[in-house]
KEPA-314845 format. One record per residue: z, x, y of N, C-alpha, C in turn. Coordinates in steps of 0.2 Angstrom, whole numbers, padded with zeros to 4 digits. Each point is the difference from the previous one (the first is absolute). Layout:
@n.Z Z, n.X X, n.Y Y, ca.Z Z, ca.X X, ca.Y Y, c.Z Z, c.X X, c.Y Y
...
end
This chain:
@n.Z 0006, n.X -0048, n.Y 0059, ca.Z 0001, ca.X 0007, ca.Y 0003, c.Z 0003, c.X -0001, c.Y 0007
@n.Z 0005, n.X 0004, n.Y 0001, ca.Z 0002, ca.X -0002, ca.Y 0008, c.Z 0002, c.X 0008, c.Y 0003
@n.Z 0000, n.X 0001, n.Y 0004, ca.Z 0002, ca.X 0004, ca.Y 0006, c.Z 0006, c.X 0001, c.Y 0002
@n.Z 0006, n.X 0003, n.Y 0002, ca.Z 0006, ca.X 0001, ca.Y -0001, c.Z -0001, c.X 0002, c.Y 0009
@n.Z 0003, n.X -0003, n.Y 0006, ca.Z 0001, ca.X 0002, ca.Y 0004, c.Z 0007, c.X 0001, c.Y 0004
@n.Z 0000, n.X 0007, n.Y 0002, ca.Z 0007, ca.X 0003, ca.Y 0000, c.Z 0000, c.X -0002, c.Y 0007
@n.Z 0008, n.X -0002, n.Y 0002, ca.Z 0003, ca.X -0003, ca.Y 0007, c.Z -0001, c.X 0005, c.Y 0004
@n.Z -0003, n.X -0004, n.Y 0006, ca.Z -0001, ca.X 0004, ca.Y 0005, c.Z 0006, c.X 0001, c.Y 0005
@n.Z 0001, n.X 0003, n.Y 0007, ca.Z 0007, ca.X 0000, ca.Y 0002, c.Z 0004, c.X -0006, c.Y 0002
@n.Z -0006, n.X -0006, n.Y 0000, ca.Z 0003, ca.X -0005, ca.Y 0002, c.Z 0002, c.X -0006, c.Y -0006
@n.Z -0001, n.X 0003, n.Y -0006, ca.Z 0000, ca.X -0005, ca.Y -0004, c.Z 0004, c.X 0004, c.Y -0005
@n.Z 0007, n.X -0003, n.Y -0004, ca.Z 0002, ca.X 0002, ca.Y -0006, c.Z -0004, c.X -0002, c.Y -0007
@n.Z -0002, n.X -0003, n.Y -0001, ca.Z -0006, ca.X -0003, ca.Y -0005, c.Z -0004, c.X 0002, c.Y -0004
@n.Z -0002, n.X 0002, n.Y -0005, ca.Z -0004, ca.X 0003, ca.Y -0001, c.Z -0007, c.X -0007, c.Y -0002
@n.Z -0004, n.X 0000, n.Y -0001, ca.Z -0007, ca.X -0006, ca.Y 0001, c.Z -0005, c.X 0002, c.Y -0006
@n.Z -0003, n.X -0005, n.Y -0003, ca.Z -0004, ca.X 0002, ca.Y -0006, c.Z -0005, c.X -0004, c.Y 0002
@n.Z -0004, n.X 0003, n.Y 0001, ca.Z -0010, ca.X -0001, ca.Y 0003, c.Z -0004, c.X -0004, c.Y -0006
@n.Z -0001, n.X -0004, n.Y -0001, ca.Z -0006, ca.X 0001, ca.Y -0005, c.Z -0008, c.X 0000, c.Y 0001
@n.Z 0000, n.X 0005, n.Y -0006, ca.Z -0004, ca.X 0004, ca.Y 0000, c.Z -0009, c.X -0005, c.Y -0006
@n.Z 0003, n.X -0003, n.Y -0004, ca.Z -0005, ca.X -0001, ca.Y -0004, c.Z 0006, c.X -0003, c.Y -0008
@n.Z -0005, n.X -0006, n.Y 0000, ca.Z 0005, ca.X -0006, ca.Y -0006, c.Z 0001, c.X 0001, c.Y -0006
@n.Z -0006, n.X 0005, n.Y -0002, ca.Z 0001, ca.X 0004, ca.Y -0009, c.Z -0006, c.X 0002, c.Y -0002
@n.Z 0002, n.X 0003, n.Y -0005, ca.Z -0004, ca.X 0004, ca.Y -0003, c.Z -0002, c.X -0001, c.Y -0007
@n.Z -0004, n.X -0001, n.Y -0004, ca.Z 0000, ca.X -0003, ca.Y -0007, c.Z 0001, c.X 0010, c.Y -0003
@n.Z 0004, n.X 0000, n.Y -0005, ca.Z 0002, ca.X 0007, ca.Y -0003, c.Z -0004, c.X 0001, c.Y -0006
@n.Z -0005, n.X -0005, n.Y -0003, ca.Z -0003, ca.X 0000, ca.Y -0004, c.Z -0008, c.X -0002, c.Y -0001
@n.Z -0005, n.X 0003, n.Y -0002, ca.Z -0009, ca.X 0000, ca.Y 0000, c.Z 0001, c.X -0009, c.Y -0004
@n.Z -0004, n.X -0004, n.Y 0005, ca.Z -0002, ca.X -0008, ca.Y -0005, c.Z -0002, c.X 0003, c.Y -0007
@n.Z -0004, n.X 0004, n.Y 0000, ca.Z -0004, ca.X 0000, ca.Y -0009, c.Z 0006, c.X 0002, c.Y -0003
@n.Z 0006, n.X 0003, n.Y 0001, ca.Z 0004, ca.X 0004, ca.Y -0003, c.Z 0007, c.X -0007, c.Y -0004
@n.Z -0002, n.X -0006, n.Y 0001, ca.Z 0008, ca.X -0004, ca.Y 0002, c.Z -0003, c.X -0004, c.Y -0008
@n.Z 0006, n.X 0002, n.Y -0006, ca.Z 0000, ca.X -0005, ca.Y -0003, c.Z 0005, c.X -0007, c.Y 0002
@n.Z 0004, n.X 0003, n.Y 0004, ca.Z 0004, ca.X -0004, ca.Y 0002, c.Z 0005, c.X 0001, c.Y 0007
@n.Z -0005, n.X 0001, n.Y 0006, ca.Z 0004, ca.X 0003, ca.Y 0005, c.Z 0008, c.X -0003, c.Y 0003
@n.Z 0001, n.X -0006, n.Y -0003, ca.Z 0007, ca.X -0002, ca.Y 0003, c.Z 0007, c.X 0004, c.Y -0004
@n.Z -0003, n.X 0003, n.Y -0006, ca.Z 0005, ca.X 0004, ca.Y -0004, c.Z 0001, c.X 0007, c.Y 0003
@n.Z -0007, n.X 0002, n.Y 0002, ca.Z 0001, ca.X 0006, ca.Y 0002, c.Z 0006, c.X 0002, c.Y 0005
@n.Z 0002, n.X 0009, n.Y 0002, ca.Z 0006, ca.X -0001, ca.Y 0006, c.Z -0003, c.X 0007, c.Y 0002
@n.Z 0001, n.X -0001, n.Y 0006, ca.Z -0001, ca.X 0007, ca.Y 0002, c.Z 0007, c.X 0003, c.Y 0002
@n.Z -0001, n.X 0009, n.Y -0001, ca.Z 0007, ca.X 0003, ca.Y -0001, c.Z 0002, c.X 0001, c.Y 0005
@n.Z -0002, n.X 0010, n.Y 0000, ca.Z 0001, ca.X 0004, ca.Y 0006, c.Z -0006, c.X 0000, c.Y 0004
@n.Z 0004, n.X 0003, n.Y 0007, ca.Z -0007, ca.X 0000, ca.Y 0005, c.Z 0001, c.X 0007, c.Y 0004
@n.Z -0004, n.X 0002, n.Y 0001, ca.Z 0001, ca.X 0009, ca.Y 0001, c.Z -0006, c.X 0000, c.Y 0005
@n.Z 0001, n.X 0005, n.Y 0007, ca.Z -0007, ca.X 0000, ca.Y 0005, c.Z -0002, c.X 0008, c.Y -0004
@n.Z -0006, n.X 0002, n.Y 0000, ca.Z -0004, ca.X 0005, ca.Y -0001, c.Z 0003, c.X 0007, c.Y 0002
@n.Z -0003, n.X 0006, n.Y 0000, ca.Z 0005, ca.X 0005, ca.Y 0002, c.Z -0004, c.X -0001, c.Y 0008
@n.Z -0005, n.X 0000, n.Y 0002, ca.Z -0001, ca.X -0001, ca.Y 0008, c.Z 0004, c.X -0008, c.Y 0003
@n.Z 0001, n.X -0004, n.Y -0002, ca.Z 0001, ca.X -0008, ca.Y 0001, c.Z -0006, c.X -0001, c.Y 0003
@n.Z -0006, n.X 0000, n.Y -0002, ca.Z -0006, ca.X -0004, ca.Y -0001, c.Z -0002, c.X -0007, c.Y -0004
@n.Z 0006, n.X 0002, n.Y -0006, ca.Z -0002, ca.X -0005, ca.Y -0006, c.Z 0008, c.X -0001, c.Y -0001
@n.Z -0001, n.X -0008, n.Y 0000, ca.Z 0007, ca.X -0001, ca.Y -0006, c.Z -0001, c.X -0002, c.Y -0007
@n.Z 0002, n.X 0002, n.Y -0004, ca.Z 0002, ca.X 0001, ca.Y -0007, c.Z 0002, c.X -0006, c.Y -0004
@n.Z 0000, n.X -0005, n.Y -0006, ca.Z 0002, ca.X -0005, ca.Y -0002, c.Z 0000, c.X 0001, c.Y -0007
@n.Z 0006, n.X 0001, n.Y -0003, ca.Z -0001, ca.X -0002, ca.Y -0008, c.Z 0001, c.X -0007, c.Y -0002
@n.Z -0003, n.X -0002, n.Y -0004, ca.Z 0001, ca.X -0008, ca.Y -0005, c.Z 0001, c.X 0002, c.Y -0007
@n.Z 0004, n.X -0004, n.Y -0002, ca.Z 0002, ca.X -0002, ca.Y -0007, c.Z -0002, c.X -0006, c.Y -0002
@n.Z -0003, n.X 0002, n.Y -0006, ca.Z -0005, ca.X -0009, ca.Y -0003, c.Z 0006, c.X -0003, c.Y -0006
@n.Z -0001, n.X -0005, n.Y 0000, ca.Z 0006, ca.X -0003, ca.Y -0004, c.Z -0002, c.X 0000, c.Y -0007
@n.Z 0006, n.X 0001, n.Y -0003, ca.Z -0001, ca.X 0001, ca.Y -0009, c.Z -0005, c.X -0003, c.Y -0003
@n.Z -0001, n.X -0006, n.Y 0001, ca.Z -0006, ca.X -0005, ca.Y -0003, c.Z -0002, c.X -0005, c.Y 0006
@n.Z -0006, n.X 0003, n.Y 0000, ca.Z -0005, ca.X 0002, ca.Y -0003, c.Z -0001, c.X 0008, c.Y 0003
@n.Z -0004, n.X 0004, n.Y -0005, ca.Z 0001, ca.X 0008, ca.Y 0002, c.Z -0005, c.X 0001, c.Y 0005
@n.Z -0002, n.X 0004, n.Y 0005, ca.Z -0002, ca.X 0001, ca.Y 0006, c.Z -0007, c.X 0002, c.Y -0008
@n.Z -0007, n.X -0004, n.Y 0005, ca.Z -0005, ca.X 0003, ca.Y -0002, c.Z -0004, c.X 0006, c.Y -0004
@n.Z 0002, n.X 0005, n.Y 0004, ca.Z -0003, ca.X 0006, ca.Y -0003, c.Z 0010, c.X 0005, c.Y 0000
@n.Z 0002, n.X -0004, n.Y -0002, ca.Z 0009, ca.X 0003, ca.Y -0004, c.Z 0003, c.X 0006, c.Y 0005
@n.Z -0001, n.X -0003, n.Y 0008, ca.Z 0003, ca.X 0005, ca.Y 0004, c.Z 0000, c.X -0005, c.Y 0005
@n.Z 0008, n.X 0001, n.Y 0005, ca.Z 0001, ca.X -0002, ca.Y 0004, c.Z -0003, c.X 0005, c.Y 0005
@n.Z 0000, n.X -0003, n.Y 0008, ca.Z -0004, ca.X 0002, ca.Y 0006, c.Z 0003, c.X 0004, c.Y 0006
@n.Z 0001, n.X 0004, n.Y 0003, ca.Z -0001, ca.X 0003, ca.Y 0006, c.Z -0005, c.X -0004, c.Y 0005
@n.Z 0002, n.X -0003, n.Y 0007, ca.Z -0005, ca.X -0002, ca.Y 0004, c.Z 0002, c.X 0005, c.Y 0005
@n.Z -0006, n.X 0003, n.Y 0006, ca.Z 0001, ca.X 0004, ca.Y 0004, c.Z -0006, c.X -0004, c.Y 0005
@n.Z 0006, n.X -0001, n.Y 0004, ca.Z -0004, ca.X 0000, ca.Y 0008, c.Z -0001, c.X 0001, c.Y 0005
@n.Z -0004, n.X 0000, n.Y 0002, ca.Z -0002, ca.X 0003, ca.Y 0006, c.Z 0004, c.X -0003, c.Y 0008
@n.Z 0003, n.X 0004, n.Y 0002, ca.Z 0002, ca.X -0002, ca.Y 0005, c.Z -0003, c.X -0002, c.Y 0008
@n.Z -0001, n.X -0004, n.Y 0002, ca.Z -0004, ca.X -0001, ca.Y 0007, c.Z 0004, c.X 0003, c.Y 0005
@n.Z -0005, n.X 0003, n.Y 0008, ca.Z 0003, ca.X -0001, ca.Y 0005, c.Z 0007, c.X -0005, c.Y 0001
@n.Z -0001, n.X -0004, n.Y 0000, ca.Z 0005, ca.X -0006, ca.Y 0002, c.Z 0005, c.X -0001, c.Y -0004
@n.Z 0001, n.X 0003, n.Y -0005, ca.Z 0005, ca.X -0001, ca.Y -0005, c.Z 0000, c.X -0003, c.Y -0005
@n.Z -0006, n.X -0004, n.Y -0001, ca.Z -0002, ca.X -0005, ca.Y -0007, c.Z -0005, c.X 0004, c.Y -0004
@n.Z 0002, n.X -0004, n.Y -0006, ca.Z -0004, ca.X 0003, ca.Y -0006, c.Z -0007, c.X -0001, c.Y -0003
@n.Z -0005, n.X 0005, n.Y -0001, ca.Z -0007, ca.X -0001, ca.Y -0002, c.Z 0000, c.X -0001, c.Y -0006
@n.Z -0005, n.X 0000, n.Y -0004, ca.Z -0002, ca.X -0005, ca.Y -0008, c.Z 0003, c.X 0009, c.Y -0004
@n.Z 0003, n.X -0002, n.Y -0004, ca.Z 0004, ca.X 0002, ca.Y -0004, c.Z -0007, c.X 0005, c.Y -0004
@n.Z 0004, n.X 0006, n.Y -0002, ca.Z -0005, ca.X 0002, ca.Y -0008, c.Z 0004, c.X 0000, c.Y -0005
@n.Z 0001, n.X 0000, n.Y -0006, ca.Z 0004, ca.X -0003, ca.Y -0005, c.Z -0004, c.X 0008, c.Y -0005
@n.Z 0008, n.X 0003, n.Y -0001, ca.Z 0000, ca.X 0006, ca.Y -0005, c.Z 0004, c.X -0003, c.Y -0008
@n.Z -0002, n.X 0000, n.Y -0004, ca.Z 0002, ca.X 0002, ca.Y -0007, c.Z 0007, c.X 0003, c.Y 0000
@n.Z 0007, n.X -0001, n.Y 0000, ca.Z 0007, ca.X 0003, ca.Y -0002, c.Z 0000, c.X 0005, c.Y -0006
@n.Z -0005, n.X -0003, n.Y -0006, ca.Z 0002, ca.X 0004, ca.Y -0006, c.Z 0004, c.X -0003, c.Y -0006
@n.Z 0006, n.X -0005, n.Y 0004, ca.Z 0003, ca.X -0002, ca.Y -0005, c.Z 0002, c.X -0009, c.Y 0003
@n.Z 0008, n.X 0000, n.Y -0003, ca.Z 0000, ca.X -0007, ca.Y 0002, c.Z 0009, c.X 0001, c.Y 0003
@n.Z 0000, n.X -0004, n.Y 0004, ca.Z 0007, ca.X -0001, ca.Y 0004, c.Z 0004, c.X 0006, c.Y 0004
@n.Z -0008, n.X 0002, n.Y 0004, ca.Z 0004, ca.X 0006, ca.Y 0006, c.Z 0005, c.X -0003, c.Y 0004
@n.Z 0006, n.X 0003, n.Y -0001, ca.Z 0006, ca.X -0001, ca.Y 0003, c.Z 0002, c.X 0004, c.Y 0006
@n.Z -0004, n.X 0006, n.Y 0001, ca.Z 0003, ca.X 0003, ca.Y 0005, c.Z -0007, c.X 0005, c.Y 0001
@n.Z -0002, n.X 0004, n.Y 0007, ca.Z -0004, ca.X 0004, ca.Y 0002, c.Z 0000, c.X 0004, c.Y 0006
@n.Z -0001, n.X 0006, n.Y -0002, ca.Z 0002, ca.X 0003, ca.Y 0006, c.Z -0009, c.X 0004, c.Y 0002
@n.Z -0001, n.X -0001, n.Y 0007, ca.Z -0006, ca.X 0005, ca.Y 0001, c.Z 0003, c.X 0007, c.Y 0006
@n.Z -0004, n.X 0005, n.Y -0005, ca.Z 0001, ca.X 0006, ca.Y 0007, c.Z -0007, c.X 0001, c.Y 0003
@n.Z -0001, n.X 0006, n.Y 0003, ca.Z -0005, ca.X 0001, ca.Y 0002, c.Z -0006, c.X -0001, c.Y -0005
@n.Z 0001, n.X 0004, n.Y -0005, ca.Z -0005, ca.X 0003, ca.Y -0006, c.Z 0002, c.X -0007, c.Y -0006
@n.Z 0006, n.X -0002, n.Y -0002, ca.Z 0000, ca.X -0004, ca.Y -0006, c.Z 0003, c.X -0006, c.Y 0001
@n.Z 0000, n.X -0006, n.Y -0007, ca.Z 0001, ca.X -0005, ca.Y 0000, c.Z 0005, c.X -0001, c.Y -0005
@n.Z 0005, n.X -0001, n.Y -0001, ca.Z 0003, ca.X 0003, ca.Y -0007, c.Z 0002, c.X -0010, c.Y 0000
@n.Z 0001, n.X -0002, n.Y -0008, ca.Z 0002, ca.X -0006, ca.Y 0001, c.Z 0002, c.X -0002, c.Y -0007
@n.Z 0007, n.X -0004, n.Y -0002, ca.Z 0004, ca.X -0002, ca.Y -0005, c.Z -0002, c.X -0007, c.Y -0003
@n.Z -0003, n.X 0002, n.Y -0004, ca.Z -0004, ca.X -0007, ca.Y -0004, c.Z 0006, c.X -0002, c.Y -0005
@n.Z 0004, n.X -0003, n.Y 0000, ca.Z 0006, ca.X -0003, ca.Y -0004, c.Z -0002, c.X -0005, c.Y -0007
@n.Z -0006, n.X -0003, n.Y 0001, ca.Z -0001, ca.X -0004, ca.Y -0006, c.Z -0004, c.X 0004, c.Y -0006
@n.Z -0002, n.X 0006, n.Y 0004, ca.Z -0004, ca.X 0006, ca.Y -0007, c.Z 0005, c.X 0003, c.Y 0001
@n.Z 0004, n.X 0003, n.Y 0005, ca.Z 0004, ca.X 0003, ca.Y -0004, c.Z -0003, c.X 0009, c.Y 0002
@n.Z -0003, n.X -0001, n.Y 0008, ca.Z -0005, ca.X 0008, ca.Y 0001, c.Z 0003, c.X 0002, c.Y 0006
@n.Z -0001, n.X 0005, n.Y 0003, ca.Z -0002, ca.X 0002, ca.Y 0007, c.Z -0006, c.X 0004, c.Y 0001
@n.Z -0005, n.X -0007, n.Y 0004, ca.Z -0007, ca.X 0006, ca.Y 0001, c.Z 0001, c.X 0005, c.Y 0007
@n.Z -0003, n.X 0005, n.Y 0001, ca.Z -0001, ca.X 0002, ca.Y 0006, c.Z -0008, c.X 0001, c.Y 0001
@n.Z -0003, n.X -0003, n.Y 0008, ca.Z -0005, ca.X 0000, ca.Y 0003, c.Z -0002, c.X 0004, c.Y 0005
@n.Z -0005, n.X 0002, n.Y 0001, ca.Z -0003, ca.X 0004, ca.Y 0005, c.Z 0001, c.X -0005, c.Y 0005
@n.Z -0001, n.X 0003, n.Y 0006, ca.Z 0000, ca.X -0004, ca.Y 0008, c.Z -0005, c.X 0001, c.Y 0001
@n.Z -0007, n.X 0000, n.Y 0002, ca.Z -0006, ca.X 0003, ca.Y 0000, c.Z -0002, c.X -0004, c.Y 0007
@n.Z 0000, n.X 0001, n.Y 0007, ca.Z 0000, ca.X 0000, ca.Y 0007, c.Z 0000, c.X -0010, c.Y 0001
@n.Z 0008, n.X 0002, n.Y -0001, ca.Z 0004, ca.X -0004, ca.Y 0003, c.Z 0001, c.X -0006, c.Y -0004
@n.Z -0003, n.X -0002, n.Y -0005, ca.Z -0002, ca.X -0003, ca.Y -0008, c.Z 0005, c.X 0004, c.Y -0006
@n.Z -0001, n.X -0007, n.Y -0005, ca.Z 0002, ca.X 0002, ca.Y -0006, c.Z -0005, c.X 0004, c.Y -0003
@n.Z 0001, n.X 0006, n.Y -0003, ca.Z -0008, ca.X 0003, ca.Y -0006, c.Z 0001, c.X -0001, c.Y -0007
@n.Z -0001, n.X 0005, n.Y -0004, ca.Z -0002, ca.X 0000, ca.Y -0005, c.Z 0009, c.X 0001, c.Y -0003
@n.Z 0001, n.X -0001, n.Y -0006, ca.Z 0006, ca.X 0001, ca.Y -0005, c.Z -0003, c.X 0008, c.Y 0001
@n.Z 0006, n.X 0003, n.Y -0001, ca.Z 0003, ca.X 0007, ca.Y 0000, c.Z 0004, c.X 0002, c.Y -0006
@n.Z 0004, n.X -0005, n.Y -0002, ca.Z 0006, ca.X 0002, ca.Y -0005, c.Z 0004, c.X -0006, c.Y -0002
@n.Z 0004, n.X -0002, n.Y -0006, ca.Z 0002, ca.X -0005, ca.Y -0004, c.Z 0005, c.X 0004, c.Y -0005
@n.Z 0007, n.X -0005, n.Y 0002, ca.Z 0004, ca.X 0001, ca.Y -0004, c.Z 0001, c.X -0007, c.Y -0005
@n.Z 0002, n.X 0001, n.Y -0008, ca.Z 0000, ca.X -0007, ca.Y 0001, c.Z 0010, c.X 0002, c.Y -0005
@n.Z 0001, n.X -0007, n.Y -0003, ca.Z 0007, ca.X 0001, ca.Y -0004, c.Z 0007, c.X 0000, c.Y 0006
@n.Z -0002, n.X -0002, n.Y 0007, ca.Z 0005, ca.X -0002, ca.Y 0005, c.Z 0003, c.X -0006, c.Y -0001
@n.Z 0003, n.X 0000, n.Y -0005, ca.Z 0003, ca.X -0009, ca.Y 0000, c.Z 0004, c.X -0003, c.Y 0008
@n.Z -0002, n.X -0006, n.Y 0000, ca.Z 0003, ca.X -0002, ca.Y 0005, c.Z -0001, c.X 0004, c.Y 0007
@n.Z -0005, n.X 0002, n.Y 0000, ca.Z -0003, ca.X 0003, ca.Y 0008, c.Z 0002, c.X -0005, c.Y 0008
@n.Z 0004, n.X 0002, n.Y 0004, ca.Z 0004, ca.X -0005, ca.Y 0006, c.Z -0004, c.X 0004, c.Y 0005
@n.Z 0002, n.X 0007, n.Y -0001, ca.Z 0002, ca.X 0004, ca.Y 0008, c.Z -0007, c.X 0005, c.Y -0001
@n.Z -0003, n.X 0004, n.Y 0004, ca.Z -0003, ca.X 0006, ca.Y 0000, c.Z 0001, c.X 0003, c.Y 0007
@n.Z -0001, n.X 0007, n.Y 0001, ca.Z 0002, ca.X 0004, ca.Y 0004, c.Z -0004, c.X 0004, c.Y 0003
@n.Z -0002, n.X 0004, n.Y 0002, ca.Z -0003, ca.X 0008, ca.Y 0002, c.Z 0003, c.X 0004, c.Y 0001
@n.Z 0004, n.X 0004, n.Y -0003, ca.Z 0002, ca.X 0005, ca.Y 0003, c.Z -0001, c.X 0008, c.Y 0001
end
């Protein structure tokens, strides 16, 4: 995690702070095989309190309980990140995610869905609604 500092009047430069060395995007009990794993998109919250992270599990072996992850973090004062909560996606291979105030809408490419999520303060909630027969799911939208 780094810090992006914008030149001051005396410097052209712009300067990248660091902030904190990493973050594991995945729960230990959850890893058949964590060097397969990837993480996708990364989205801040609708307040930026939290940043967002989806993962994709690799073909084989099939993730545990047959759903890839959401990690959400809590963001610190200082700009690092606290111990993740780990939400349930619904399907396998979210490709893309957009959050608004109220929803989480996200393109599962390997089933072939788009779930939408409640936002429920400032967090992922409960599934709302599921489409599934979207072959090839890339992009999703809000409009």
């Amino acid at each position: 995690m780094y810090e992006v500092q914008y030149p001051s009047s005396h410097s052209r430069n712009a300067a990248l702070l660091k902030i904190q060395l990493g973050a594991s995007t995945l729960p230990t009990d959850h890893l058949p095989a964590p060097e397969n794993w990837t993480a996708a998109e990364v989205a801040f919250s609708p307040s930026h309190k939290h940043l967002i992270v989806s993962n994709r599990a690799p073909d084989e072996p099939r993730p545990k309980n047959g759903t890839d992850l959401f990690a959400v973090y809590p963001i610190r004062d200082d700009g690092s990140l606290g111990l993740a909560e780990f939400v349930e996606t619904g399907g396998l291979g979210p490709r893309h995610f957009v959050v608004t105030k109220e929803h989480l809408v996200v393109g599962l490419q390997k089933t072939n869905e788009v779930v939408l999520f409640q936002i429920e303060g400032d967090k992922i909630g409960k599934e709302v609604a599921r489409v599934g027969g979207v072959e090839g799911v890339t992009w999703v939208n809000w409009l």
